[in-house]
N, C-alpha and C positions, 0 to 999 in steps of 0.2 A: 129593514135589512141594513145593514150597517155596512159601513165602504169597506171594511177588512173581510167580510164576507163576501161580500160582491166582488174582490179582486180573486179571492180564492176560488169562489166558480168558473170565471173566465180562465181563471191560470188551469184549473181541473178542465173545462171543456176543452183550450185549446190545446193541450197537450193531449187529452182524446181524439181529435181532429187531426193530430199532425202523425200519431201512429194510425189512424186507418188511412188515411193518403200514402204511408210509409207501406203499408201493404196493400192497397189495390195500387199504386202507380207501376208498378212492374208489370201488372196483371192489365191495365188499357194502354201501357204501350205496346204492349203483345195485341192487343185488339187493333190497335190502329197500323196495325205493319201489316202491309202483303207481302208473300215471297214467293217464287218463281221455283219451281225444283224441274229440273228435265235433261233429257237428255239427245244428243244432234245426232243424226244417221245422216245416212248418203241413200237419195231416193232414187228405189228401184223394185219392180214388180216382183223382183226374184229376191226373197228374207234373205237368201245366204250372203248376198250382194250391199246387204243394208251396212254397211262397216260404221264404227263409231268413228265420228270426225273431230279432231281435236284441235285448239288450235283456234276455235271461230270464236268470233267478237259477238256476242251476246247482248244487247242493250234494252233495259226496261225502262218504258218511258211509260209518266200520268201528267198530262201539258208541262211542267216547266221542270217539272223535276225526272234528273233520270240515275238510274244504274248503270253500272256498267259489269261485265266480267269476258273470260274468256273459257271455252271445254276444254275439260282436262285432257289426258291421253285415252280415256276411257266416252268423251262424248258427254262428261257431264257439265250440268252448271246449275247452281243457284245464286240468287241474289233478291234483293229485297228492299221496297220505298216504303214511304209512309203514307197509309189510307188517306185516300183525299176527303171532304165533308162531304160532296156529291157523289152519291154513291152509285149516277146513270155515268160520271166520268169517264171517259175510254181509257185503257191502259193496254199498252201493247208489248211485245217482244220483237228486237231487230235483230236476225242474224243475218250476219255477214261474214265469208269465208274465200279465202283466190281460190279460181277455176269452178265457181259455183253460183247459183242465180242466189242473188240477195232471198230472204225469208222474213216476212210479216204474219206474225200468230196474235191474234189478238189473248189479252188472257180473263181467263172465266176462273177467277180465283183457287181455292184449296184443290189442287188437281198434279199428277204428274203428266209432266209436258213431253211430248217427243214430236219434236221436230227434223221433217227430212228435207232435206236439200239436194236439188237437183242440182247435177253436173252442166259446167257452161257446153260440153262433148256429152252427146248421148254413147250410151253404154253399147246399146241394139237401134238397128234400125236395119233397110233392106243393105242386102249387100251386092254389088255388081259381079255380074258373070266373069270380066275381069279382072277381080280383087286379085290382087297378090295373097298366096296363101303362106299361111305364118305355123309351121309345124315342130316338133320335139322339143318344143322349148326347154331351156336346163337353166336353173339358177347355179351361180357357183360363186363361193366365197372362202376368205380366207380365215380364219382365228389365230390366234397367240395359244401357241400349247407348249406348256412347260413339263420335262420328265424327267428323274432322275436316272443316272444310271449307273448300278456298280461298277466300280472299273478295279476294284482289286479290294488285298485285303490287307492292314499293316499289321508286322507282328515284332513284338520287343521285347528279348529276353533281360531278367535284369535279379540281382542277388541281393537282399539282405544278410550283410557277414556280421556274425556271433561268434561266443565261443560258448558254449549250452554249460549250466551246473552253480552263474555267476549269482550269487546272493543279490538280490536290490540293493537295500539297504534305502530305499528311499532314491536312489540315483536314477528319474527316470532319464529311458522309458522302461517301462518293467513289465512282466506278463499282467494278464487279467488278473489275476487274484492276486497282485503285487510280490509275489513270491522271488520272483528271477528275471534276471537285465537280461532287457529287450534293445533290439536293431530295428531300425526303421530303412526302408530306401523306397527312393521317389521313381518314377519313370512316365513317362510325356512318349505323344503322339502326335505328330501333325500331319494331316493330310495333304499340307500342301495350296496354293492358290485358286481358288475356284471350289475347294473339293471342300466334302463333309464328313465328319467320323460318324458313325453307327454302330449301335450295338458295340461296344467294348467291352472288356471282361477280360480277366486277369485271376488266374490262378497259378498255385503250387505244384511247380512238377517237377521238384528234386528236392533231397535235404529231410530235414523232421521234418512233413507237412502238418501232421498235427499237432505240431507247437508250433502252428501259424495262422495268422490271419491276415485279411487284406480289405482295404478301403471301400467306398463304392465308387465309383468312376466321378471324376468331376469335369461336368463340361458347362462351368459357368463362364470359363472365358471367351465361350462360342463353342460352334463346331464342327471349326477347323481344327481343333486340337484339345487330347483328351488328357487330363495327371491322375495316377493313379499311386496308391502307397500300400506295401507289404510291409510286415513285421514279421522276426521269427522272438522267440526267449528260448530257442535250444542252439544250435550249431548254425552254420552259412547254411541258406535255403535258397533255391533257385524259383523266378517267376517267369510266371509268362504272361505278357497284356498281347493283348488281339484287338481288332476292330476292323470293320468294315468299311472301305472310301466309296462315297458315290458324287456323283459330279453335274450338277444340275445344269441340264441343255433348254435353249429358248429356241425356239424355231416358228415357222409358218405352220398350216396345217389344211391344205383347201379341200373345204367339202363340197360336195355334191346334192341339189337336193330338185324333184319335180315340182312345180305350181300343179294348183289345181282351176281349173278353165270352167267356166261357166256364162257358154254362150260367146258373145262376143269381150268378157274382159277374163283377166285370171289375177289369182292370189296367192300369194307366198308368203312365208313367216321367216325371220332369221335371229340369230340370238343375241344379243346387247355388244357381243363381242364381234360381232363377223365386222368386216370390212373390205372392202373391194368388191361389191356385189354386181356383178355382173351377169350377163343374161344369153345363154345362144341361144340361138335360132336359126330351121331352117326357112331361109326366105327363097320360096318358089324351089325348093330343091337344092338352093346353095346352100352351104355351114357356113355363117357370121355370128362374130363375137362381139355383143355389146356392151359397154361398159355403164353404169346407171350415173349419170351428169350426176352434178349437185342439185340441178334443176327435174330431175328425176325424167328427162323427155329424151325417149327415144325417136328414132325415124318411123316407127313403124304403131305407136301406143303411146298415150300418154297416162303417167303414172302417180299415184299419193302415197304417202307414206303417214303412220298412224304408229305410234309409239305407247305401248305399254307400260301401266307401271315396274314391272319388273328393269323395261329399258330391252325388251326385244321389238321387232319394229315388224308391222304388216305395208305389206306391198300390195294392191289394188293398182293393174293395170290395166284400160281400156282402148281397143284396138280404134286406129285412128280409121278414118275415111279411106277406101280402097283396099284395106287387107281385111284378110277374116281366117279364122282357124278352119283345119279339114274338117 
């Protein structure tokens, strides 16, 4: 066999070599990866009670190597290492979350994971004969609501002058079929500071009307204020523009809404926008008004808060030691 063949085999194998590595290398990195998919609750005997927890620190460890991530607003998480040779190796999951007992899941490969986590405050437990009782609870909060409101309407009378019969001659402006000199006239609306035009509209109501026409409204310079243009090509024609001002308010807006209780904690929802979230309650018979800390802890309940992707937030609150609902 001769060296220029001999080189040619090798340069032909090793380029077969390096396309099948080129496609199974994607295919045992994929083999050699584990990943973790699950998602974190809050443990409790009663489902309705199970809330996604967001927020917790999540860590995948195989000895030296680890993961890390945290749940989203929905309780979820994944993440993912790389197979170790020993495949008795333990690999574990750490969650860790405030106001919660740490969590060790060991993991048992291709599986979805749900992990619950106990509260450092039980939810339920006995309650003393003289618990303080915790009755009609009301959430209440406030939104940003914005409303227009008509406050009137402007109206502008205004004349295209002609004298009707006049040849063009090329002299614009001339009617539509170029026949006869035409007038033009302009006429403007402002509503004014704060305010808005709507709906305008401008027609003929005196004069030749139909030897007239008029514009569409233009409200590109905002709208706070509308131009509008008539023509006549007969005699003076009278116009009229109209429009409607409305005048956009910002204000508060506090709603009203009940938790629903289940046992000894309760849960409410409020919307991305509320703010001032506050809580009455009758304590033992009094009406007190609570405001929700930044630390979400009341005197009477301690409370989580769990954020939606939309950005509306759930409330899970659980009654502390010595109160209890009727």
């Amino acid at each position: 066999m001769t060296t220029g063949l001999r080189l040619t085999i090798r340069a032909g194998l090793g380029a077969a070599v390096a396309v099948t590595l080129a496609m199974l290398l994607p295919r045992l990195l994929r083999v050699r990866t584990i990943t973790a998919v699950g998602v974190v609750v809050r443990q409790d005997a009663d489902p309705r009670k199970q809330v996604p927890l967001a927020g917790v620190d999540v860590v995948m460890r195989r000895g030296e190597l680890v993961a890390h991530t945290i749940s989203d607003a929905t309780g979820f998480f994944t993440l993912s290492l790389r197979r170790g040779i020993n495949p008795a190796e333990t690999v574990t999951l750490q969650l860790d979350a405030p106001d919660y007992h740490p969590l060790t899941l060991a993991f048992h490969g291709d599986r979805l994971y749900l992990a619950r986590m106990a509260p450092l405050i039980a939810s339920e437990g006995p309650v003393a004969d003289h618990a303080r009782t915790v009755a009609n609870v009301l959430v209440r909060y406030s939104v940003v609501s914005i409303s227009d409101a008509n406050v009137g309407s402007e109206i502008k009378v205004f004349q295209a002058v002609n004298t009707g019969n006049r040849s063009c001659d090329g002299d614009r402006p001339c009617s539509p079929d170029g026949k006869w000199r035409a007038a033009v006239a302009y006429a403007t609306l402002d509503a004014g500071a704060g305010n808005e035009i709507r709906d305008p509209r401008v027609s003929c109501i005196a004069g030749p009307c139909p030897f007239t026409r008029v514009g569409r409204p233009d409200l590109s310079s905002g709208l706070r204020t509308v131009r509008v243009w008539a023509e006549t090509w007969s005699d003076t024609a009278t116009f009229l523009l109209e429009a409607e001002v409305f005048h956009r308010m910002v204000g508060e807006t506090v709603r009203r809404s009940y938790p629903v209780v289940f046992g000894q904690s309760l849960d409410f929802t409020v919307p991305a926008s509320a703010e001032g979230v506050t809580l009455e309650a009758e304590i033992d018979g009094a009406n007190v008004v609570f405001p929700l800390s930044p630390d979400l802890s009341l005197s009477w309940a301690a409370c989580h808060l769990t954020v939606n992707t939309d950005q509306s937030k759930i409330y899970l609150c659980n009654l502390k030691p010595g109160y209890r609902f009727p």
